[in-house]
C-alpha positions in Angstrom: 132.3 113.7 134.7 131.5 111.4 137.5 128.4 111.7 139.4 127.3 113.0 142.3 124.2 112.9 144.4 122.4 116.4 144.3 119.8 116.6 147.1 120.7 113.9 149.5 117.6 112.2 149.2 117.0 108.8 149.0 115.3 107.2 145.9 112.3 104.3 146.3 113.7 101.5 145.0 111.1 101.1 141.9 112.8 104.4 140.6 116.4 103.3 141.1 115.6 100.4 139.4 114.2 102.3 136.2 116.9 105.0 136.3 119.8 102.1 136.2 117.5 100.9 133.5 118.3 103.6 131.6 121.6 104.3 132.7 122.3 101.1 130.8 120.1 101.6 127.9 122.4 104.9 127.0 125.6 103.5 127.6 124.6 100.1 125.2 123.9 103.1 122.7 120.0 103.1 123.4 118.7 107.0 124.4 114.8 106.2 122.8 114.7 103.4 125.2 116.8 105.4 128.0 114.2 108.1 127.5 111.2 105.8 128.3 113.0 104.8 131.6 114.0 107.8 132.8 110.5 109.3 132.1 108.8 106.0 134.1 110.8 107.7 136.6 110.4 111.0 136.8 106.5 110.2 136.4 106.5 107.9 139.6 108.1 111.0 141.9 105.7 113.3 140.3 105.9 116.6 139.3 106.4 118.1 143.0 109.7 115.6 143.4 111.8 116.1 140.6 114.9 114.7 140.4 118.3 116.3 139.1 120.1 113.4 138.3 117.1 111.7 136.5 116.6 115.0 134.4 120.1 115.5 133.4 120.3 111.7 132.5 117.5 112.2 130.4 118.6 115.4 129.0 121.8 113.3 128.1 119.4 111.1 126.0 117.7 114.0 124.6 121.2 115.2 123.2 121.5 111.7 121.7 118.3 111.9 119.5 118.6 115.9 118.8 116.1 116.5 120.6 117.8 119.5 122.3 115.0 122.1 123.5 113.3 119.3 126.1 117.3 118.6 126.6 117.7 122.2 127.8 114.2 122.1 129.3 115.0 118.5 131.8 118.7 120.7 132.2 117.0 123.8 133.3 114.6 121.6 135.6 117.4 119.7 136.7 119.4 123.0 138.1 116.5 124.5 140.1 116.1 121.6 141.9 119.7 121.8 143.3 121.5 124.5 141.8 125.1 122.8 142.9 124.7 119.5 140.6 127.1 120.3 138.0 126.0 117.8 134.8 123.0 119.2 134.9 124.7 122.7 133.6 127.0 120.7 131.6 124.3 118.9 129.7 122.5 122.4 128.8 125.7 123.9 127.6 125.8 120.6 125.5 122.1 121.3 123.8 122.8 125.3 123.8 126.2 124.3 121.9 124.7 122.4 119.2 121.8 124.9 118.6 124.6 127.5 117.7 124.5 129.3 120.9 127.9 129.4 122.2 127.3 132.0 124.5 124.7 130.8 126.6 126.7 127.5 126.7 130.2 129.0 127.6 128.3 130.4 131.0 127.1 127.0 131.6 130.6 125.6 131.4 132.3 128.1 133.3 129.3 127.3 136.1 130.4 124.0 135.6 134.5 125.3 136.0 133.6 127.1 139.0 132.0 123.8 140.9 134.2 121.0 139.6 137.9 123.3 138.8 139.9 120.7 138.4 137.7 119.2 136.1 139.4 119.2 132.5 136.5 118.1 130.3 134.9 121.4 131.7 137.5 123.4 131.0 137.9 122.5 127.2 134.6 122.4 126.9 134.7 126.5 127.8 137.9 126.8 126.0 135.5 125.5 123.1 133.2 127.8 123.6 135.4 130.9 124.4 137.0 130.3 120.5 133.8 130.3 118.9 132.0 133.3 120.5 135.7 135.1 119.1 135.3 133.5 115.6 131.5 134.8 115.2 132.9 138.0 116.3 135.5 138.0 113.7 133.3 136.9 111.2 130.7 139.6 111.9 133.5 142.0 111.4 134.4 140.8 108.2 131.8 140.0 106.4 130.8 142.9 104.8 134.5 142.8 103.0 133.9 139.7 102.0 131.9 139.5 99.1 133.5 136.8 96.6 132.8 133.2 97.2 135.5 130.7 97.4 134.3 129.0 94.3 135.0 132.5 92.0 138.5 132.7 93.2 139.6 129.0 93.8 141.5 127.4 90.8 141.3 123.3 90.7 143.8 124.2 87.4 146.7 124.8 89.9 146.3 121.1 91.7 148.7 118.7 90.5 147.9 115.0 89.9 150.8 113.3 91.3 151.9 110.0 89.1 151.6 108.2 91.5 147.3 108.6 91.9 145.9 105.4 91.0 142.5 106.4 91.0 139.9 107.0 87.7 140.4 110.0 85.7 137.0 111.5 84.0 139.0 111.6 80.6 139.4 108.0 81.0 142.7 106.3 81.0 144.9 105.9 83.4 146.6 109.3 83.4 144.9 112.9 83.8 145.1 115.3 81.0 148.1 117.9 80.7 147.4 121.4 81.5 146.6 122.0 77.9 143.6 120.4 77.7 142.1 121.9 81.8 139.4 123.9 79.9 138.3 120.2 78.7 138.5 118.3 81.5 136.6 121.3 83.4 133.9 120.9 80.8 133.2 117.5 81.3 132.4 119.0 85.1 129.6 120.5 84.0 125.4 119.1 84.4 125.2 116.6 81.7 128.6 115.9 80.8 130.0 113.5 83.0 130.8 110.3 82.0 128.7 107.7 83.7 132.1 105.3 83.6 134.1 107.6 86.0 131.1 107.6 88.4 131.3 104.6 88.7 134.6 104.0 88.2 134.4 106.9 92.1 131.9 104.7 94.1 134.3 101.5 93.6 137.2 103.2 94.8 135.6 104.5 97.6 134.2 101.0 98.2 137.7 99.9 98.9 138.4 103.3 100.8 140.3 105.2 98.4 139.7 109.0 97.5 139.2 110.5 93.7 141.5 113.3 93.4 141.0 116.7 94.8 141.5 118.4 91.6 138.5 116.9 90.5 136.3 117.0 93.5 137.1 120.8 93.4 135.8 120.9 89.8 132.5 118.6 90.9 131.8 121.1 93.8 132.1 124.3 92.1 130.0 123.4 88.9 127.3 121.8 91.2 127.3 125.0 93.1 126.7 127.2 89.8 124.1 124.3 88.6 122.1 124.3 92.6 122.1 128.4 92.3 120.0 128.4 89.2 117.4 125.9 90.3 114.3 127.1 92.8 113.7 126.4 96.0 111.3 124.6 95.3 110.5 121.6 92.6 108.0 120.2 90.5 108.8 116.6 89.3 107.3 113.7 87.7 107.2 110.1 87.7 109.0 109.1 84.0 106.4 107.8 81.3 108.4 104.5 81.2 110.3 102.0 82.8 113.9 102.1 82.0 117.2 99.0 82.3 117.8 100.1 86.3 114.0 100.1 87.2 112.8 97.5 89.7 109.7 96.8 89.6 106.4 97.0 86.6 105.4 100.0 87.1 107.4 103.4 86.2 107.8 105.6 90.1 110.4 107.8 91.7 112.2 106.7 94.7 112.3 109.2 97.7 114.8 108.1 100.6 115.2 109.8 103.9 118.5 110.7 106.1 121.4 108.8 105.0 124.2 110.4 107.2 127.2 108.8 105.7 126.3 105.4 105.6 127.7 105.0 102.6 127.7 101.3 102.5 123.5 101.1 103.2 123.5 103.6 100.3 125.3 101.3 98.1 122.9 98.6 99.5 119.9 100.9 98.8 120.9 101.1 94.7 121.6 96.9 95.2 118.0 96.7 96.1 116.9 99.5 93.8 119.2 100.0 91.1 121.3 102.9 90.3 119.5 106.1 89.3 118.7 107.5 85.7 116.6 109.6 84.0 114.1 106.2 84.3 114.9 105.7 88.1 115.1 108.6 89.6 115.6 109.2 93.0 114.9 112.2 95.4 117.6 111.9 98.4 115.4 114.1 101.0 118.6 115.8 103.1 121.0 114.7 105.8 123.9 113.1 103.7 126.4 113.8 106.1 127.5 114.1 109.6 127.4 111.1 112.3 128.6 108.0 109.4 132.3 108.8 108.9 131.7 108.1 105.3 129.8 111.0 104.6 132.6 111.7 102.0 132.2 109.3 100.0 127.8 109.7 100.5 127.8 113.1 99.2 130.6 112.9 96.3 128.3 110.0 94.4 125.3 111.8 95.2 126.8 115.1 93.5 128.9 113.1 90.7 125.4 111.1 89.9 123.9 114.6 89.8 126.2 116.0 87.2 126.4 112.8 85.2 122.2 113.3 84.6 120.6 116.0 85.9 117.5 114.0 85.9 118.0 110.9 87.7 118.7 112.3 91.1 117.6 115.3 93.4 118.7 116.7 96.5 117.4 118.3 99.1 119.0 120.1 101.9 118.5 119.2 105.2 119.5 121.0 108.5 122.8 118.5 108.5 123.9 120.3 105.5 124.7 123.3 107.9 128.3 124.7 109.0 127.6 124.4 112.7 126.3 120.9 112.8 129.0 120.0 110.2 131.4 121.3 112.7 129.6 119.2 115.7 128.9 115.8 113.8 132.0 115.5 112.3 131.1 116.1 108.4 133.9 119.2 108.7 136.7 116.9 110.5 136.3 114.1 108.1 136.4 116.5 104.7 139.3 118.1 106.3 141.3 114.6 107.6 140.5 113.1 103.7 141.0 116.5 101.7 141.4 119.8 103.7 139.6 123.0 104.7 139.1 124.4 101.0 137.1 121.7 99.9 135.4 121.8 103.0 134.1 125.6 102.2 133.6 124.5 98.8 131.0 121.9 100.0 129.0 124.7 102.3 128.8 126.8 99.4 127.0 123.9 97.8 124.7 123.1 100.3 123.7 126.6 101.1 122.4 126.2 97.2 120.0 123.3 97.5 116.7 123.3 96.8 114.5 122.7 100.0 111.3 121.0 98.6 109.5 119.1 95.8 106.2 118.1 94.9 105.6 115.6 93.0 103.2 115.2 90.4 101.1 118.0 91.7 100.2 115.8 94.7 103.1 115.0 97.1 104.9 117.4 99.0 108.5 116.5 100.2 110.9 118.3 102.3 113.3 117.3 104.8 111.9 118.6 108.3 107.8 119.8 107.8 106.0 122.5 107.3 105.0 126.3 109.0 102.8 126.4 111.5 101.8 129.6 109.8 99.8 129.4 106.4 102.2 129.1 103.4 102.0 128.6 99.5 104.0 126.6 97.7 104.9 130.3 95.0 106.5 131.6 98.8 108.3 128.3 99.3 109.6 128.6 95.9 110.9 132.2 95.9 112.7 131.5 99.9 116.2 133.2 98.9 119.3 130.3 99.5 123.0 130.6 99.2 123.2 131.0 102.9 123.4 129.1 106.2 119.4 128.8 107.6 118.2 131.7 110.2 117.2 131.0 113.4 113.4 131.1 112.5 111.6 131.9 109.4 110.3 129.6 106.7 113.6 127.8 105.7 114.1 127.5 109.1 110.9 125.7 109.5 111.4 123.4 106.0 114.5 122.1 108.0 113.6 121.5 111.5 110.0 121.2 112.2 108.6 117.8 113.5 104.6 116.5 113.0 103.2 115.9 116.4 99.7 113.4 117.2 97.9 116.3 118.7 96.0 119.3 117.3 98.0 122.8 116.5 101.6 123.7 117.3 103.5 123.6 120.4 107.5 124.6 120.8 109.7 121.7 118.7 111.6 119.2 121.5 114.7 120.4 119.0 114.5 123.6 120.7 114.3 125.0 117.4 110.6 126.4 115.6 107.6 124.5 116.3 105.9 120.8 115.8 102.7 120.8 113.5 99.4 118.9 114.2 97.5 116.9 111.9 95.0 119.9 111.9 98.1 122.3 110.2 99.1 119.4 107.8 95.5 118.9 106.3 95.0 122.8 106.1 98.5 123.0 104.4 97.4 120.2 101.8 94.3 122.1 101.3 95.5 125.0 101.0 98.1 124.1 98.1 96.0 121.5 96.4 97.9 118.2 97.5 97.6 115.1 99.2 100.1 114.1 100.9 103.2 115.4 103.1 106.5 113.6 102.8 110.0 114.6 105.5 112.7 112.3 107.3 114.6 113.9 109.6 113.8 111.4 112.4 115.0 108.1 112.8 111.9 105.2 112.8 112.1 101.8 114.3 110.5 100.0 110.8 112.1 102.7 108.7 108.9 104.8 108.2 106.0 106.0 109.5 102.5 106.9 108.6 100.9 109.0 110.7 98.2 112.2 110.7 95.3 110.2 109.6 97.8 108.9 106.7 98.5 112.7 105.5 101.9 112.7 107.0 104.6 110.2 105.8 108.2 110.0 107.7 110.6 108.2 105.9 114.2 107.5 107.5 117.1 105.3 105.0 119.9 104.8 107.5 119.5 101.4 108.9 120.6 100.7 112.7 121.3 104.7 113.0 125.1 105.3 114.4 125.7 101.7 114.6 123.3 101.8 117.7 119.3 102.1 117.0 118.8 98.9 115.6 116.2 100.5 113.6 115.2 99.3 109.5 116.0 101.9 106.7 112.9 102.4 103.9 112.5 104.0 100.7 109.8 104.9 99.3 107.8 104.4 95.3 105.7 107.0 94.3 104.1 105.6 90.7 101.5 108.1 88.5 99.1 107.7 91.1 101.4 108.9 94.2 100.6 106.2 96.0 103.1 105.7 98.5 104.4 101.9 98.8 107.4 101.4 100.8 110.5 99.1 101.1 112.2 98.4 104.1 115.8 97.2 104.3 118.4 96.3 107.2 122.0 97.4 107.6 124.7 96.2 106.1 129.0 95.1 107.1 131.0 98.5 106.8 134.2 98.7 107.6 135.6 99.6 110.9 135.3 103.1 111.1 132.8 104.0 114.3 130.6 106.5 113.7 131.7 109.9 114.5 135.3 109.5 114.1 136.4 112.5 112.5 134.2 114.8 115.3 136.9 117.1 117.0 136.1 119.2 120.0 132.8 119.5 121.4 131.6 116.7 118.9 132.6 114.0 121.5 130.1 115.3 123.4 127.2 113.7 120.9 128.8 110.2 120.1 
C-alpha cells in the first residue's frame, strides 16, 4: 500500500527523524529496534497528539514480533485519529487475522476496499478472509459427523515406494520391504523400535535437502500420535544417574532448548555443540518447531523420528506454533503441502494437538512453552488439561501457550492480544504454591539467547539464532544437573541454504514476512 498523510499536519523535525528511523529499522528486518523509534516518537507528541502514521508503523512492527493485541491497540488508535487513513485498518485486520478472527479482519479489509478500490492487495486480502469465515462455517456444520481421525482411516500400506527413491529405508538396505512384510515395517514404527541408523541415515538426507518417503513419514506420524495420546499433559522427568558416550560435559543434566522454528541447520548445530540425544542426553525441545524457517520439515520429522527411536532421550512440548491457524499463516501448512501434501499435513495436527504441555523437572523446575495463569493453579489441574484438540481462546492451555512474564507486579492484558502477562508476584506464588523453584518458557526471541528475570524465578530461553534470518540475536540451551541449577550455553547461527524464511507462506502469510 503506499502511504499517505492522514491529518495534514506537519511533524517537528526531531519526530520525522525517529519515524524514518524506524521506517528503516523494519524494512532492514529490525521491528524491536523499529518499535523503540517509533515509540521515541509517539512519546515526544504526547498523548494528546497521536499520530496515525506512527501508530500503524508501529503496529506493523508489532505484527513482526507477535505481539498482536498492542498491534490492534496502536491500529485502533491510529483510526480515531483520522478515520480515512487506510493502513491503519489494514494493519488491524493483519493482527485480527492472525489471532483467528477472520471476521473482525474481513470488515477491516473491506474498510480498506471501500477507501483504496483499486487497491488489489486489499481486495485479496478480503477474498482471504471471505474464504475462511465460509470454511469455519462448514466446519462447524460438520463436525459433529465427523468423528474418526485421519490417522484410524489413513493407510501408509497403500503408498508405493517408487524404485527410483534413493533415500534410507528403516529395514535397512537399499530397497523397502514387499507388501508382505508391511505389518513389519509398521512395527518398527512404533516407541522403541526404530533403528537409530535410519535416523540418522533421515537428518543426512535432509542435510542435502532430500525428503524420506511418505509412506514412512505417514507411519512415524500416526504411531507418534497413538504414543503423545497416552502420555499426560503434564511430566515429571529426571536428570539420568550417569553420563553416557553423547554427553558433554562432567556432570550428568538434561538439556532444555527454546523455539527452534525450522532452523533446522542451528538444530543440527545445537547436537554439534551438544551431542545427539539418548536416554543419557536427553533433551526437552520446549515448543515452536515449525513455522517462519522453511525447514520446519525436516525440524520436526528428526525431532519425532528421535522420539520413536528412544522414548527417553527427547521430549516435546507443544507450543502455540504447533496450531492449525498459525501453521496456515507462517507457512508450516504450505511447506508440508509443497514437500508431501495435505494428508500428511492433517496427520501432523493430529500429533500436535497430542503433546504434552509441561514438565517439571526433578521436582524443582517447571517448563512450558508460554507461562503460567494468572489465576492459582496446581500442577494435578495442569496434568489432567484434556488435549487432542486445537487450544481455546482462553482457559489454562490457552494460558500454558501464550502468556508472557512482565517486570511489574500482577497481570495486565498480554501485548499478544491473547490471555494475560504475569508478574513476578504470580510466579513466586505459583512456585510456592506447587513446591518449586524455578519457572522455565521460550516463546520470545532474546538478544543473548536467554533471559533471567523475576528476581531469577523466571528463566526465558530462545534456540533460534538471528530469528528469520533478521534479529541478529544468539540462540541458548540450557543444563539442568541434579541440583537444577540452570547454566546456559549460548551459540550463533549457522550457513543454510538459500531458502528465505517464510517461503512456503501462501495468502495472508505475506503479510508477516
Amino acid at each position: 500500500m503506499t502511504e499517505t498523510a492522514p491529518q495534514n499536519v506537519e511533524l517537528p523535525n526531531d519526530v520525522l527523524e525517529l519515524k524514518e528511523k524506524g521506517n528503516n529499522a523494519l524494512m532492514a528486518g529490525h521491528p524491536l529496534d523499529a518499535i523503540g523509534f517509533y515509540s521515541e516518537a509517539l512519546e515526544i507528541l504526547g498523548e494528546d497528539n497521536p499520530n496515525a502514521i506512527i501508530l500503524s508503523n508501529r503496529a506493523q512492527a508489532y505484527v513482526k514480533v507477535e505481539n498482536y493485541g498492542l498491534a490492534i491497540a496502536d491500529a485502533t488508535l491510529a483510526i480515531k485519529t483520522d478515520p480515512t487513513y487506510p493502513k491503519a485498518y489494514y494493519r488491524r485486520g493483519t493482527a485480527e487475522f492472525a489471532l483467528n478472527k477472520p471476521k473482525q479482519a474481513r470488515k477491516d479489509f473491506k474498510m480498506v476496499c471501500n477507501l483504496r478500490p483499486k487497491d488489489k492487495d486489499a481486495r485479496m486480502r478480503y477474498a482471504e478472509c471471505e474464504r475462511m469465515v465460509k470454511e469455519a462455517a462448514f466446519a462447524a456444520a460438520i463436525q459433529s459427523a465427523e468423528t474418526t481421525p485421519l490417522s484410524d482411516s489413513y493407510q501408509p500400506n497403500d503408498i508405493v515406494i517408487n524404485p527410483a527413491y534413493d533415500g534410507p529405508h528403516p529395514s535397512g538396505g537399499d530397497t523397502c520391504l514387499s507388501r508382505d512384510d508391511f505389518e513389519k515395517e509398521d512395527a518398527l514404527f512404533a516407541a522403541g523400535n526404530l533403528p537409530l541408523d535410519f535416523v540418522m541415515s533421515a537428518i543426512q538426507c535432509f542435510k542435502e535437502q532430500k525428503l524420506i518417503h511418505k509412506r514412512y513419514v505417514a507411519r512415524l506420524l500416526i504411531h507418534c500420535k497413538r504414543y503423545f495420546e497416552t502420555l499426560p499433559s503434564l511430566l515429571r522427568l529426571s536428570v539420568p544417574d550417569i553420563c553416557g558416550e553423547e554427553t558433554k560435559g562432567d556432570e550428568p543434566h538434561i538439556t532444555v532448548c527454546g523455539d527452534t522454528h525450522g532452523q533446522f541447520y542451528d538444530v543440527l548445530n545445537i547436537f554439534q555443540i551438544n551431542g545427539y540425544p539418548s536416554a543419557t542426553n536427553p533433551y526437552l525441545f520446549n515448543g515452536d518447531f515449525v513455522d517462519r524457517g522453511s525447514f520446519s520439515v525436516e525440524v520436526i520429522l528428526t525431532f519425532l523420528l528421535f522420539k520413536m527411536a528412544c522414548p527417553e532421550c527427547i521430549h516435546l512440548h507443544r507450543g502455540n506454533h504447533e496450531t492449525k491457524n498459525m501453521n496456515r499463516i507462517y507457512g508450516f501448512e504450505g511447506e508440508v503441502k509443497a514437500k508431501y501434501d495435505d494428508k500428511i499435513f492433517e496427520l501432523f495436527l493430529e500429533v500436535f494437538c497430542h503433546l504434552p504441555l509441561a514438565t517439571v523437572i526433578e521436582d524443582k523446575v517447571f517448563v512450558t512453552h508460554g507461562g503460567i495463569p494468572v489465576q492459582p493453579v496446581t500442577l494435578d489441574e495442569i496434568k489432567k488439561i484434556k488435549r487432542g484438540c486445537e487450544p481455546p481462546e482462553s482457559g489454562l492451555m490457552s494460558d500454558l501457550l501464550w502468556s508472557d512474564p512482565h517486570p511489574f507486579p500482577g497481570k495486565s492484558p498480554s501485548k499478544r492480544g491473547v490471555g494475560f502477562s504475569f508478574g513476578p508476584d504470580i510466579a513466586e506464588s505459583f512456585l510456592e504454591q506447587n513446591g518449586l523453584k524455578l519457572l522455565v518458557r521460550s516463546h520470545e526471541v532474546k538478544e543473548e539467547g536467554y533471559l533471567v528475570e523475576h528476581g531469577g524465578k523466571t528463566i526465558t530461553v530462545f534456540s533460534a539464532p538471528n530469528y528469520c534470518d533478521s534479529m541478529g540475536n544468539k540462540g541458548a540451551f540450557i543444563h539442568f544437573g541434579k541440583d537444577c541449577e540452570p547454566r546456559f550455553t549460548q551459540f550463533s547461527d549457522v550457513p543454510h541454504p538459500d531458502v528465505r524464511p517464510m517461503a512456503y507462506a501462501a495468502g495472508m502469510g505475506g503479510l508477516f514476512t
